[in-house]
C-alpha positions as CSV (number, residue, x, y, z in Angstrom):
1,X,144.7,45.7,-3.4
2,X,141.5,44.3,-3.4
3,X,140.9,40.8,-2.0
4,X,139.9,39.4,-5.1
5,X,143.2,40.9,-6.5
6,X,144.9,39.1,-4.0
7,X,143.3,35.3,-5.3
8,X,144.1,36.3,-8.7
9,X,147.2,36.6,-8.2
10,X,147.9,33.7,-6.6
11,X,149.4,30.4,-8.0
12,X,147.4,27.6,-6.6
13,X,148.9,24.0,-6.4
14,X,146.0,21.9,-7.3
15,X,145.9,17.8,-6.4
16,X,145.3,16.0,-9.9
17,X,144.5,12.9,-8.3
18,X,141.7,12.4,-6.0
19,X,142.9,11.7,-2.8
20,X,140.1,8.2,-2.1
21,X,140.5,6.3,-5.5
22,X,143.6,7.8,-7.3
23,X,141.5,8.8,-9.7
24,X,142.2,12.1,-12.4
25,X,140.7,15.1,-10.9
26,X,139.5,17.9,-13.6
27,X,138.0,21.3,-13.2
28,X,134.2,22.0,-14.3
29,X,133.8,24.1,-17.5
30,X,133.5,27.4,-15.4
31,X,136.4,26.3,-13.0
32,X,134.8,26.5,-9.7
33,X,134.5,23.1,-8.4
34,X,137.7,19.8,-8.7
35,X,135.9,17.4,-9.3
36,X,136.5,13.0,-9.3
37,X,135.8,11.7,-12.9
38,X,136.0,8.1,-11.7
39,X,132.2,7.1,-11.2
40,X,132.8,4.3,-8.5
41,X,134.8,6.8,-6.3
42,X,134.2,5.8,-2.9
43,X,133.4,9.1,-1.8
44,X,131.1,9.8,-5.0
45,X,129.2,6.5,-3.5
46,X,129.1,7.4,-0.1
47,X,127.8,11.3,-1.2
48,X,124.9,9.7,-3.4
49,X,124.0,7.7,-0.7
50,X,123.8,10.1,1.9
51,X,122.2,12.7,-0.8
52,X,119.7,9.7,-1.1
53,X,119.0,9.2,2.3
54,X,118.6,12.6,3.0
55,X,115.7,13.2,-0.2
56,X,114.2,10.4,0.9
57,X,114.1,11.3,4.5
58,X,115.9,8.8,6.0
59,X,116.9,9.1,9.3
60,X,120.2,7.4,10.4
61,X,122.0,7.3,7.2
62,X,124.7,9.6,7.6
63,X,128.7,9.9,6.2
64,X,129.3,7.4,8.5
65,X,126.8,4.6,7.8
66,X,127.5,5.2,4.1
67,X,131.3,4.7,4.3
68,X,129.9,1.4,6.4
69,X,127.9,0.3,3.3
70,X,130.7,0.8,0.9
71,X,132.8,-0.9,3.1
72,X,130.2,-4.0,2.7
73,X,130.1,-3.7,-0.6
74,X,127.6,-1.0,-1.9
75,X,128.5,0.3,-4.7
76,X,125.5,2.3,-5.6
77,X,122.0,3.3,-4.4
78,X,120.4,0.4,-5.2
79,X,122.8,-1.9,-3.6
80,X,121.7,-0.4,-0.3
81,X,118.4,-2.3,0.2
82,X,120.8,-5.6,-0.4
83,X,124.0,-4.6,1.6
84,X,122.0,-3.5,5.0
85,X,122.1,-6.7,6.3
86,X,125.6,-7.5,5.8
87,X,126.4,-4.1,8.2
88,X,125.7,-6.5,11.3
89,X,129.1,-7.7,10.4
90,X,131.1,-4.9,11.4
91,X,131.7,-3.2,15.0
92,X,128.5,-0.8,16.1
93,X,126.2,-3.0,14.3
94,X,123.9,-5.2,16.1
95,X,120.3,-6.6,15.1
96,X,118.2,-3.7,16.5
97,X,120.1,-1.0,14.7
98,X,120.2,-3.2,11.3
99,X,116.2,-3.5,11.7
100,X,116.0,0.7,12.7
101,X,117.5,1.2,9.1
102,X,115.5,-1.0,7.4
103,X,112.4,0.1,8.8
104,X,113.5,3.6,7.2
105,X,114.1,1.6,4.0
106,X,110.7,0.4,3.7
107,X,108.8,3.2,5.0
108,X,108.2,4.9,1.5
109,X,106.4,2.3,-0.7
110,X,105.9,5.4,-3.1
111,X,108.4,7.9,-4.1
112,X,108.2,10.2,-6.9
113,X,110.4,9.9,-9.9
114,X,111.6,12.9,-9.7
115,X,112.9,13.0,-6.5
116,X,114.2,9.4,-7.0
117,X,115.8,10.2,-10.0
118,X,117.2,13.4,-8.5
119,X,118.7,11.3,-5.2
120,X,120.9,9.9,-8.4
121,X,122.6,13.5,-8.0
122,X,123.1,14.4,-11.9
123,X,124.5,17.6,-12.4
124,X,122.1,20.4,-13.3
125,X,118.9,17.7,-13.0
126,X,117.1,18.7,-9.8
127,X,114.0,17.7,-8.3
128,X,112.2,20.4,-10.0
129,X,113.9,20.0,-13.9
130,X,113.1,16.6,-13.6
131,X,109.5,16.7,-12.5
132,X,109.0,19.4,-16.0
133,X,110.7,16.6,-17.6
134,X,108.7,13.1,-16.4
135,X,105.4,14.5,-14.1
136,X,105.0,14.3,-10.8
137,X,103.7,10.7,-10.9
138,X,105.0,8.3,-8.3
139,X,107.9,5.6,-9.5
140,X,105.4,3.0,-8.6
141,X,103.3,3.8,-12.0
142,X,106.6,3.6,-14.1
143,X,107.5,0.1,-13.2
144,X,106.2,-2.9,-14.8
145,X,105.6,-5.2,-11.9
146,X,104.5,-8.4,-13.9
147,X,108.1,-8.1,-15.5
148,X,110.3,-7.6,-12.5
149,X,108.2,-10.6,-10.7
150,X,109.3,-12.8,-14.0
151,X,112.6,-11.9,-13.9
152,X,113.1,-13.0,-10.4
């Protein structure tokens, strides 16, 4: 017997609920991967962040800093440039470590769209599809800044 014999046969217990938010869980259409299907899934958040961090090169944002900003209040990428200060509320925080990660927050005035777009982590849109699809122009071109300054 082979050892893929040996899975096949197997009957495997799956979860249907995800463990973090209770959520369904479903398989993908090829059945490989168990996936959350509820989009404000703590740990869906807390991967996008980190996946963000990471593209983006920022140092210090790890799992743990992530389940911090949740924990704060983030709910998505965006919230993260908001929710950073409210981290020196919590233990391991203090003004010099809250200043670290927002230095790494502003570093990049410029980021590509695709690689923003691709931090979003949208199955089967990398980096690379997304830069066929939009350029490699930086997000800075894309924005109207006259409008976002009015909307303030």
């Amino acid at each position: 017997m082979s050892n893929l014999d040996m899975f096949k046969n197997k009957n495997w217990n799956l979860p249907t609920v995800c463990p973090k938010c209770g959520a369904p869980l479903e398989l993908n259409d090829n059945h490989t991967r168990l996936f959350c299907t509820a989009d404000d899934c703590p740990s869906k958040i807390g991967g996008r962040i980190v996946r963000y961090a990471a593209l983006l090169d920022f140092r210090g944002f790890g799992p743990a800093v992530a389940n911090d900003l949740i924990q704060v209040g983030c709910s998505n990428i965006s919230d993260i440039y908001s929710k950073v200060d409210s981290l020196i509320q919590l233990d391991g925080y203090g003004a010099r470590s809250i200043e670290k990660l927002k230095k790494y927050l502003t570093k990049k005035k410029e980021v590509k769209l695709p690689l923003f777009l691709s931090a979003y982590g949208i199955r089967g849109f990398g980096e690379k599809t997304i830069e066929k699809i939009v350029g490699e122009d930086p997000l800075v071109k894309h924005i109207d800044w006259a409008a976002v300054r009015n909307d303030a």
